[in-house]
C-alpha positions in Angstrom: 0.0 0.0 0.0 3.0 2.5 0.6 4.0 1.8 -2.7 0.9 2.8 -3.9 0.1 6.1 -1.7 4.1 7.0 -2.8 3.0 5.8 -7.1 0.1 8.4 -6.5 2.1 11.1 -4.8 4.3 10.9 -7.6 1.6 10.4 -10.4 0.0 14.0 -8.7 3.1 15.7 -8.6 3.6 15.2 -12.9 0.4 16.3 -13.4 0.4 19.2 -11.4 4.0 19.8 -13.1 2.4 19.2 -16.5 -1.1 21.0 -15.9 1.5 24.4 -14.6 0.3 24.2 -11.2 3.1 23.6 -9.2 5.2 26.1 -10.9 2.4 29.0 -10.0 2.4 27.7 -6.8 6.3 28.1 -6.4 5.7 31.2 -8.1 3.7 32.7 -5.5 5.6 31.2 -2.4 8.6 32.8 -4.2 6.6 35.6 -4.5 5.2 35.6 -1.1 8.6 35.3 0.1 10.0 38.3 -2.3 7.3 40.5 -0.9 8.0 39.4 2.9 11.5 39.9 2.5 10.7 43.2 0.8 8.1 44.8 4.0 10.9 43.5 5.8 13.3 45.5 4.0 10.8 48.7 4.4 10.5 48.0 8.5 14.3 47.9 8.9 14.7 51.2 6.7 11.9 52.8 8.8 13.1 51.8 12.0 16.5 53.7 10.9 14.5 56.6 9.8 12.6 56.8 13.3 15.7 58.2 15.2 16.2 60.8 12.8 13.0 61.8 12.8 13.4 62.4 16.6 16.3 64.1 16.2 14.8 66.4 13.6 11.6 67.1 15.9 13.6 67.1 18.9 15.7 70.1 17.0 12.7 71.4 16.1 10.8 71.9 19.0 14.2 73.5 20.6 14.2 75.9 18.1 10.9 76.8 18.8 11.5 77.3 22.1 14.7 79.5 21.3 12.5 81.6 20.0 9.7 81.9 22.3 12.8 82.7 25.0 13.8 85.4 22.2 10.3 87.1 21.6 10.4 87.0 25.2 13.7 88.6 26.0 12.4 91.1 23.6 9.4 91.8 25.3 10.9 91.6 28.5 13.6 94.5 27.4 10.7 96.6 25.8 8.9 96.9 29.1 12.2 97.6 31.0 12.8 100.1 28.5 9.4 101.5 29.1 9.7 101.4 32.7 12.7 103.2 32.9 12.3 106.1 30.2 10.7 108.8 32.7 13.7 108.0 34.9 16.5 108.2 32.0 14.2 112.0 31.1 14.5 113.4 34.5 18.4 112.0 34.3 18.8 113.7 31.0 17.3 117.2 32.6 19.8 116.7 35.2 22.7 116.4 33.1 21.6 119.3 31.2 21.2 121.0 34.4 25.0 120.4 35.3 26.3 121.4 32.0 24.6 124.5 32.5 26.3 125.3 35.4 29.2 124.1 34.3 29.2 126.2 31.4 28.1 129.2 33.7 31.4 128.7 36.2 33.6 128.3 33.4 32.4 131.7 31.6 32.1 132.9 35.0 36.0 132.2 35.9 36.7 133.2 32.1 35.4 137.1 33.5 37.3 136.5 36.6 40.5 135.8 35.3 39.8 138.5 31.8 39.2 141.3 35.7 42.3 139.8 36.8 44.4 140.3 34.0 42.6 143.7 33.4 43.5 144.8 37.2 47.0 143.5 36.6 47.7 145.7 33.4 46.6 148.7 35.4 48.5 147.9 38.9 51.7 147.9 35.9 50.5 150.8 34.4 49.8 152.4 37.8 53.0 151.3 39.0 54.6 152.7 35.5 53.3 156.1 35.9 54.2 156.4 39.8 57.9 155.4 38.8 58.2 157.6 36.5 56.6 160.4 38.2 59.3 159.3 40.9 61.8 159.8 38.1 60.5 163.4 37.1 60.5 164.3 40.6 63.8 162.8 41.9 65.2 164.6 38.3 63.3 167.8 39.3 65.1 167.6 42.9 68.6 167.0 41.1 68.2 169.7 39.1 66.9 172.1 41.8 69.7 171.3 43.9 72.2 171.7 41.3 70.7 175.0 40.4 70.8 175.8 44.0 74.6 174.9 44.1 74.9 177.3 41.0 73.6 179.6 42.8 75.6 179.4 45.9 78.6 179.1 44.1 77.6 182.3 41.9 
């Protein structure tokens, strides 16, 4: 009876290989196997790609938070800026104030020192005139005492 299960195994195996059958069937498990290598293939390569896409939404979202800090900053500056401007006026007045009265003292000490000078020249002058006029006097009293030894001589 084996022999007989094994003759019909065979006979069904040439007449599927005759009729075309068993070469679509190892067709489509070659087939089959082709497209489960390929999906295979396609997990592997997105499994690769799921890091970088991490990465790149990882970078991302920091970016998006550098900026939100940045708008912030900005904002945060803004109302500094704003809360400080009276302050930086009334600083400004100030200064102006100073350089007022600096420039006041220094024409001020300008006049002084122009007086000074001017009082200087005349004390000079002053002193000038009463030297000479010591000179025309001591002169006068020279010659008056040599006319008056003229005279006694005479």
């Amino acid at each position: 009876m084996k022999k007989l299960l094994e003759f019909g195994r065979k006979a069904m195996f040439y007449v599927r290989v005759l009729s075309g059958y068993e070469e679509r069937r190892i067709r489509s498990l070659r087939l089959q196997l082709q497209q489960g290598i390929q999906s295979a293939r396609q997990k592997r390569e997105a499994l690769r790609k799921i890091p970088e896409q991490l990465i790149l939404s990882e970078v991302r979202r920091m970016v998006e938070e550098m900026q939100n800090l940045n708008k912030s900053l900005e904002e945060t500056e803004t109302a500094i800026n704003k809360y400080f401007e009276p302050i930086d006026k009334e600083a400004q007045t100030v200064v102006d104030m100073q350089l007022e009265k600096d420039k006041s003292r220094i024409q001020m000490m300008g006049a002084m020192y122009k007086q000074a000078l001017y009082e200087k020249v005349e004390q000079e002058a002053a002193a000038e005139v009463n030297k000479a006029k010591a000179m025309i006097s001591q002169r006068k009293s020279e010659n008056a005492s040599t006319v008056q030894q003229e005279a006694q001589m005479r």
